[in-house]
C-alpha positions in Angstrom: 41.1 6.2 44.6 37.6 5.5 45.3 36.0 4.7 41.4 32.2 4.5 43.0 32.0 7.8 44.0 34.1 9.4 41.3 33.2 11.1 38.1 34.6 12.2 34.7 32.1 14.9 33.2 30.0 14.8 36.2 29.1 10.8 35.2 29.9 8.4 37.5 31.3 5.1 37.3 28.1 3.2 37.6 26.2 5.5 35.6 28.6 5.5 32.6 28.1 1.8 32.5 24.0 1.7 32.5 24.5 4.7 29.7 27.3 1.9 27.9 24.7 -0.7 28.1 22.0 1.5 27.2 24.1 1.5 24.0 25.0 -2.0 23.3 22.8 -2.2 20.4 25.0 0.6 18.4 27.9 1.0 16.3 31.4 3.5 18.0 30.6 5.2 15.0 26.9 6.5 15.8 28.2 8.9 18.0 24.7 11.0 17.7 23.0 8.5 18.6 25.1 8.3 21.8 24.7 11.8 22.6 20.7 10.8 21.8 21.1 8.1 24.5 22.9 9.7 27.0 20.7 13.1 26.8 17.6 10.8 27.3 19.8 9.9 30.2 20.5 13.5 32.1 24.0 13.6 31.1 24.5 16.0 27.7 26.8 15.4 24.8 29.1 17.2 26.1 29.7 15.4 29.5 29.1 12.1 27.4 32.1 12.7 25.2 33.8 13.8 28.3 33.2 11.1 30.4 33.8 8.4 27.9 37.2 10.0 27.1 37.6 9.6 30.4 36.3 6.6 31.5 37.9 4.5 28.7 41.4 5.8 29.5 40.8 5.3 33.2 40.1 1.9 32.3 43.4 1.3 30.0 45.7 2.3 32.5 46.5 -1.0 34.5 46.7 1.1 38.0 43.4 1.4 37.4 42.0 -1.0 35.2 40.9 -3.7 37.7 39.6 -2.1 40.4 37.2 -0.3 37.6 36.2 -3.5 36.2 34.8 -4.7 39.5 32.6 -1.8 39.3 31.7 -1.1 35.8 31.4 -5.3 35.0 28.7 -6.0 37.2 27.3 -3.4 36.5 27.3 -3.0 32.9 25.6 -6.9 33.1 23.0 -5.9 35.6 22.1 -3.4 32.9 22.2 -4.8 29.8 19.8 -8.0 31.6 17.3 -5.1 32.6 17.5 -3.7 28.9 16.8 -7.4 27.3 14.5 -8.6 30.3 16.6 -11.3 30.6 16.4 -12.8 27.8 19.4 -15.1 26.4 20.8 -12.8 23.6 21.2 -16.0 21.6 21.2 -19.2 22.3 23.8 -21.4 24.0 24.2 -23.6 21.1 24.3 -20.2 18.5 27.0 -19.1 21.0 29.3 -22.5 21.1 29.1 -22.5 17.4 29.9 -18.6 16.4 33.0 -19.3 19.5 34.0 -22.3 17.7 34.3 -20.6 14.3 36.2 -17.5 15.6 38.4 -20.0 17.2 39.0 -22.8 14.3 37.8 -21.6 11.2 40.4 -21.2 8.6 40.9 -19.1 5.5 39.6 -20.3 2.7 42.5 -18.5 0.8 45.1 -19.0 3.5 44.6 -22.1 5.2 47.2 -20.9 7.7 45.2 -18.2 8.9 42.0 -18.2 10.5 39.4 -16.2 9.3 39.4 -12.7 11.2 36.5 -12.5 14.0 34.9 -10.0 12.3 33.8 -12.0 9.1 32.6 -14.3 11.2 30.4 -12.0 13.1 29.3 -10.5 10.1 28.2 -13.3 8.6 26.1 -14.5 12.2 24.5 -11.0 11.8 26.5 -9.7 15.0 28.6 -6.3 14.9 30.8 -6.6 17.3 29.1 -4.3 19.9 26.5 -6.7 20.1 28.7 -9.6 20.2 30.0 -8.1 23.7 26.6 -8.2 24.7 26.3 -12.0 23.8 29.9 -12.1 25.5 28.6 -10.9 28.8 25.5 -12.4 29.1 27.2 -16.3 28.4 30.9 -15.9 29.8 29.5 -15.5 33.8 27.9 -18.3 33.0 30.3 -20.6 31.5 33.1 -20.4 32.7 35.5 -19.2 35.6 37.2 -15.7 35.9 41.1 -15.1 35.0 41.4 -16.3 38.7 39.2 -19.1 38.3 36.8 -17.8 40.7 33.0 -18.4 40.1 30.7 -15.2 39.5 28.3 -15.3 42.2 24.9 -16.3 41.3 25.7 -16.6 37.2 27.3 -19.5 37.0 25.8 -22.7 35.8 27.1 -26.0 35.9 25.2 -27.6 33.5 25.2 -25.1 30.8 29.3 -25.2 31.1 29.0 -28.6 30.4 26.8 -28.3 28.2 29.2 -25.7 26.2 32.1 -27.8 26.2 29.9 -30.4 24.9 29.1 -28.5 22.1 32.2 -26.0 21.4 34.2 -30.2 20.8 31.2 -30.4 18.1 31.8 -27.4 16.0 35.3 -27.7 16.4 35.0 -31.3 15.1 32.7 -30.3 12.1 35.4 -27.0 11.1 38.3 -29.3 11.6 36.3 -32.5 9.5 37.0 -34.7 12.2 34.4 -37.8 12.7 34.1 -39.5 16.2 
């Protein structure tokens, strides 16, 4: 099937990614706000809603799943850069230390647990929405693909050093290890 040229709700592939970037900076909740975003957009509430029913299970079924990802990924990035004017959405060292707590941080109250993700975002002042956001904009940059291929053009040496350097830091401070 050719994804770049097909639509769900007459929204394409490529549009329904600008319209998910477009909407980074909400909650899955505000659906109105979504119809608000996507009617600013062309596409009515009624496509929306069809085409993101449609889109999302197009995108969980693994015959499809990664030839829609090499669409809707570069996408969705382009987009959300455009949208933020390329800004960083927080810094690299904000980013290494949030990563490190979601990684190593423990329960207080069950120190065989880590904390969930979510209280960690919470307490950064990130919902999780915008945490993909943060998630997009630093992984290309990092670090290398499932594959370990490179993104073309995004990936920077010395800022992957740079987070390594500093994700061995937080970790050491969770974990109370001195060096």
């Amino acid at each position: 099937m050719d994804f770049s040229s097909h639509t769900i709700g007459g929204v394409g592939l490529e549009q329904y990614a600008k319209l998910c970037a477009l909407m980074a900076n909400t909650q899955p909740e505000e659906t109105d706000k979504h119809a608000e975003i996507a009617a600013a957009n062309g596409v009515s509430k009624e496509n929306w809603e069809e085409a993101k029913k449609g889109w999302t299970e197009m995108m969980m079924d693994p015959q499809h799943a990664m030839a829609i990802q090499q669409i809707f990924m570069p996408t969705y990035q382009k987009a959300l850069e455009e949208a933020s004017g390329g800004e960083e959405p927080c810094s690299l060292d904000n980013y290494a230390r949030i990563k490190a707590a979601m990684i190593y941080e423990k329960d207080p109250n069950n120190p065989e647990e880590k904390i969930p993700y979510e209280q960690v975002l919470e307490r950064e002042g990130f919902t999780p929405t915008k945490w993909a956001t943060v998630e997009s904009y630093w992984t290309p940059r990092i670090s290398k693909d499932e594959h370990g291929r490179l993104q073309e053009g995004k990936f920077d040496e010395a800022a992957a050093a740079k987070f390594g350097e500093l994700m061995q830091k937080y970790a050491d401070e969770i974990m109370g290890i001195e060096r």
